[in-house]
C-alpha positions, 0 to 999 in steps of 0.5 A: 500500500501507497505511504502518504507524503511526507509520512513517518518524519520522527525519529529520522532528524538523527539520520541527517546529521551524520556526517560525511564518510562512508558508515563501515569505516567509522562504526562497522555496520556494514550496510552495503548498498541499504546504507542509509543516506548521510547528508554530508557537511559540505551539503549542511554549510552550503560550502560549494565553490563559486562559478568560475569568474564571468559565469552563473549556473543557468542550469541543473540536472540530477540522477538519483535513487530512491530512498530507503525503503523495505524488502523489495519483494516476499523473498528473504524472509520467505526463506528464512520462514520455511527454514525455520519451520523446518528446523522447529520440526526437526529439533534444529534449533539451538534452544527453544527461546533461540527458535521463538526469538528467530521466527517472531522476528521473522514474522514481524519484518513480514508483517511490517512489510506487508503494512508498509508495501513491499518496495515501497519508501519507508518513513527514512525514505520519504524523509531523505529526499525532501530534504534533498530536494530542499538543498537543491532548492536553496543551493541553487537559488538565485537559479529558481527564482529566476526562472521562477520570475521567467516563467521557466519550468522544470522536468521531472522523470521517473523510471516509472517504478513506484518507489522511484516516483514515490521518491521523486514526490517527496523530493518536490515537495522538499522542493516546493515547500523551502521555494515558496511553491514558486515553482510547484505548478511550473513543470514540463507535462508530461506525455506519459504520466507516471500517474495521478495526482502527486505523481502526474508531473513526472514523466515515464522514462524508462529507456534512460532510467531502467535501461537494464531490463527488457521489461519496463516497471510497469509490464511493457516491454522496450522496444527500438534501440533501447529493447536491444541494449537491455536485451544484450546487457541480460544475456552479457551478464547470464552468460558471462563466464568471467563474471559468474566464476568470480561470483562462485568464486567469492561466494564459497572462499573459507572466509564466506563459509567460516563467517556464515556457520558463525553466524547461523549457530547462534541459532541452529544447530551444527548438525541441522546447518550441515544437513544444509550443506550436504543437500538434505535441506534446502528451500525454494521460495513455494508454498512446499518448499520444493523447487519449481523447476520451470519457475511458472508458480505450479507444482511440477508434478500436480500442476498445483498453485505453489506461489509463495506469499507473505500473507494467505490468500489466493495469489492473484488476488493477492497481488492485484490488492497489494501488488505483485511483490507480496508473492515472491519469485519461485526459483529464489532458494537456499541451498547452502549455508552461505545463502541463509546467512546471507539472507539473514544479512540481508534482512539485518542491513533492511532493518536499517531502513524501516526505523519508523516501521519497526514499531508495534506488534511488528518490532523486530531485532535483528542487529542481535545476531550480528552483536559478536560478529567481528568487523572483519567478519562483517565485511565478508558479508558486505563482501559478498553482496557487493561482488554481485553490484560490482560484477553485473552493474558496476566497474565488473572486469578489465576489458568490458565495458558491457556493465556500464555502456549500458548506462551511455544513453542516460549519459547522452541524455544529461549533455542534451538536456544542457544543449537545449538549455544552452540553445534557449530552452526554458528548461530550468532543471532537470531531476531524475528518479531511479535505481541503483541499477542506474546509479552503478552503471552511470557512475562507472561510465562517468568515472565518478569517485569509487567507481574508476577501478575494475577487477582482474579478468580471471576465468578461473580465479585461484586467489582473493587476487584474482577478483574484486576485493576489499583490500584492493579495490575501493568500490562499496555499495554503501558509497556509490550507491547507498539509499537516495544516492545522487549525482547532480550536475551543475552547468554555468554559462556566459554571455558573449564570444570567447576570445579564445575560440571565436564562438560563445562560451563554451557551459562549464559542468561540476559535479555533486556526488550524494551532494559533495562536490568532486572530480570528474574522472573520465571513462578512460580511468577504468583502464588508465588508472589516471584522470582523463578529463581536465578541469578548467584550472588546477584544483578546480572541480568545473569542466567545459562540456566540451572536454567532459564530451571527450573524456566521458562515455563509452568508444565510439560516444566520445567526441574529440575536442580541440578546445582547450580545456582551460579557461583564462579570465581577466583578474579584477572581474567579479564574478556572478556568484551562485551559490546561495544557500539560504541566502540570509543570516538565520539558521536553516532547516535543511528539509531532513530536521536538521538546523544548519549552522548560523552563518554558514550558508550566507550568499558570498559577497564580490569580495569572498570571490576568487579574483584569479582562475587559478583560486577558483574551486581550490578551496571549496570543500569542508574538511570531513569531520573526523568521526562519523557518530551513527545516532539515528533513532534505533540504529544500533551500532553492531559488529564490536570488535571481539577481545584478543585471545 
């Protein structure tokens, strides 16, 4: 069921203040890619460079991921309850209070899901993108009320999943609600509506926001180019033997074995976990457990109903109440060890998200399971679930590019959008609402932080050196594409004819990434291991666009530039500042309950400007707080370091 805007907002202030870094490394929670969003310092002062000397931000444009939500679908806890059931019939638990303590637990995140809505934004998730949209909002000010006083309108899109609309919903209203609602009637109609009221301002656009299936969210299929580009993406990663040799690889190394027999006898018992191993107990996600080889939800023999959902009733109907996530897939199983643990991590990094859900006759704990597990053990989970990200939708292998070219039309999107912009459109703003199916893929096509290195290209890995790993490559789903995670892309213009090319001024681009400002690093880092697009001056973090057309994209999409890259302007000129911020001198709510500090945000005057090219973005980011302290209501800190023996 749908969750109401603006719902569930107490309890999340907490969540906003933590401060920038990625969450493992502070307190050994582990996350993966469920890390729930951290609004960074630098997005809490307004701290953001000024556009270069001459220019004024004219234009942005953003890709983000929803929020926090629940399960995605009826399928870990499904196992997890038909393992237990078992095990409570064969004497596989450890004790009595081990097995009411497990299923009760099992049984509420069920229930909580169920009221929530399977794939549906929690409470965090809401709350995280308001608060986005209104940063967006006071960051770029003087953008918005001037296009607020011209008319001007903004697009918005969404893959045309629930949850991304839902996210891009909440963002609006973050938006409209620090803007005045300047701008709340003032957008692009769409010709396909994600929906009716909240969500009919949001366009449908899946070929460039849910690019990696053939079926789009809402049954269709694609077709043209962009059904033949997920088409080819599919059978790349089902066939690939590189990739599903890592994956095996990685999913049965001791490490992987060792960490999830610790972690499962603290309720099952030896015997019983070995009997999952040895192949006498296994679970498909069906009404009888067994499994359902041709994955049509009938019984192979009997042709009886077997579709397994999280509350009794007859499926279909079920699915046209609660939608088609409250059954789950039938060939999703456990058949190892190493698959019930991970599905337990998987239900533990989940409850980190559902903080407002976790309340009432459907509380759950499952941060106690993982109260003894060590910070390195935990990694090894965080491990395994993020080989799979990194594989099939990030970075993957040296020498393909099939994970990520997949994201070159959402790419070719972003530069059009500003060409049209540049060419007298009256196109303000452009926010984009997706996936982490989208965020991974587009970051290791742009080169963005985290996402620059790829893994050996092994067919038959003998060592943790063969594959991707944590101790040599530094992509982590709980950074590059944690909850609400964004890419935002600002673009300052200049009137006039650039003496050193004789055309108009060439639009200048910085990124924000999760609303920090960085580097573009180019494509070409995935083999070079080196920046290949150049700023327009050392320590600056704007580009032309001329220069981010020739480092960015796959071969064959980048366009060779002869312009320089560099830009020069006369000393003494002032420059037209952007970034607003709050604009004023009184303490700012940032939209997610957090107070801003006095005076951080006010709009710099001609004098805070830099006066030479060379100063421009070399000082624009706010050292990162030492420690990030992880106080969200009910987030446990886990995974202590156990004592030396």
């Amino acid at each position: 069921m749908r969750r109401a805007l603006g719902s569930g907002v107490a309890g999340v202030a907490a969540l906003a203040m933590l401060a920038t870094g990625t969450a493992h490394a502070a307190n050994g929670t582990y996350y993966s890619s469920k890390q729930p969003y951290i609004v960074p310092q630098q997005a809490l002062d307004m701290s953001y460079s000024a556009a270069p000397e001459g220019y004024t931000i004219t234009y942005t444009e953003m890709l983000a991921r929803h929020g926090s939500r629940g399960l995605s679908s009826y399928k870990y806890d499904a196992l997890l309850k038909l393992m237990g059931q078992t095990a409570s019939e064969v004497g596989g638990f450890v004790s009595e209070e081990a097995e009411q303590a497990f299923m009760a637990n099992v049984q509420a995140i069920i229930d909580a899901n169920v009221e929530n809505g399977y794939g549906m934004l929690t409470g965090q998730g809401a709350t995280q993108h308001q608060g986005i949209g209104s940063r967006a909002y006071q960051r770029n000010k003087q953008l918005f009320d001037q296009a607020a006083a011209d008319g001007e309108t903004i697009e918005y899109e969404s893959s045309g999943e629930a949850r991304a609309t839902e996210s891009g919903e909440n963002f609006k209203k973050g938006f409209d609600q620090a803007s005045g609602n300047t701008l709340s009637d003032s957008y692009e109609t769409p010709t396909d509506p994600a929906g009716e009221g909240d969500a009919a301002p949001f366009q449908k656009s899946p070929d460039t926001l849910y690019f990696h299936k053939t079926d789009n969210p809402d049954g269709s299929e694609k077709t043209g180019e962009a059904a033949d580009i997920a088409s080819h993406y599919e059978n790349f990663v089902e066939n690939d033997e590189t990739i599903a040799n890592a994956e095996d690889y990685i999913e049965n190394v001791d490490a992987s074995v060792t960490v999830s027999y610790d972690l499962l006898s603290q309720i099952f018992t030896e015997d019983f976990l070995e009997k999952v191993d040895d192949g006498t107990y296994s679970w498909y996600n069906t009404t009888t457990g067994a499994e359902d080889a041709d994955e049509d939800g009938h019984d192979d023999v009997t042709g009886e109903d077997i579709r397994n959902c999280a509350i009794a009733g007859d499926p279909d109907e079920l699915m046209a109440q609660y939608g088609e996530d409250i059954c789950g897939e039938t060939g999703k199983h456990i058949t190892s060890v190493v698959d019930a643990a991970m599905d337990l991590y998987n239900l533990y990094i989940i409850a980190a998200d559902m903080q407002e859900e976790n309340i009432g006759d459907h509380t759950f704990d499952f941060d106690q399971y993982f109260k003894t597990i060590s910070p390195e053990d935990g990694d090894v989970f965080a491990w395994i679930l993020d080989m799979e990200d990194f594989y099939e939708k990030g970075p993957s292998y040296a020498g393909q590019d099939e994970t990520y070219r997949i994201a070159q039309p959402l790419l070719d999107d972003f530069f059009n959008s500003i060409d049209e912009r540049v060419a007298g459109g009256t196109t303000a703003a452009t926010f984009r609402f997706a996936h982490a199916e989208t965020i991974m893929p587009f970051a290791a096509l742009i080169g963005a932080p985290g996402s620059t290195q790829q893994a050996p290209a092994v067919a038959d890995p003998q060592t943790d050196a063969d594959v991707y790993n944590y101790q040599n490559n530094e992509w982590r789903g709980e950074s590059v594409t944690p909850m609400a995670a964004n890419i935002q892309w600002d673009v300052a213009t200049r009137d006039g004819i650039d003496p050193e090319t004789g055309k108009a001024y060439t639009p200048l681009v910085r990124m924000l990434y999760n609303e920090e400002e960085v580097a573009f690093g180019g494509t070409n880092t995935l083999t070079r291991g080196l920046s290949s697009c150049t700023p327009v001056a050392e320590g600056s973090t704007w580009y032309k666009e001329s220069e981010l057309k020739s480092c960015l994209g796959v071969d064959g999409k980048r366009i060779p530039s002869t312009e320089e890259p560099t830009i020069t302007v006369d000393t003494g000129t002032s420059g037209d500042q952007q970034q607003d911020g709050n604009a004023g001198d009184q303490s700012q709510n940032t939209g997610d309950g957090v107070t801003g500090p006095l005076d951080s945000t006010k709009k710099p005057t001609a004098a805070d400007q830099p006066k030479t090219i060379a100063k421009t973005g070399s000082a624009m980011i706010v050292p990162a707080v030492a420690a990030v302290v992880l106080i969200a209501a009910g987030v446990t800190l886990v995974f202590v370091r156990r004592a030396k023996r």
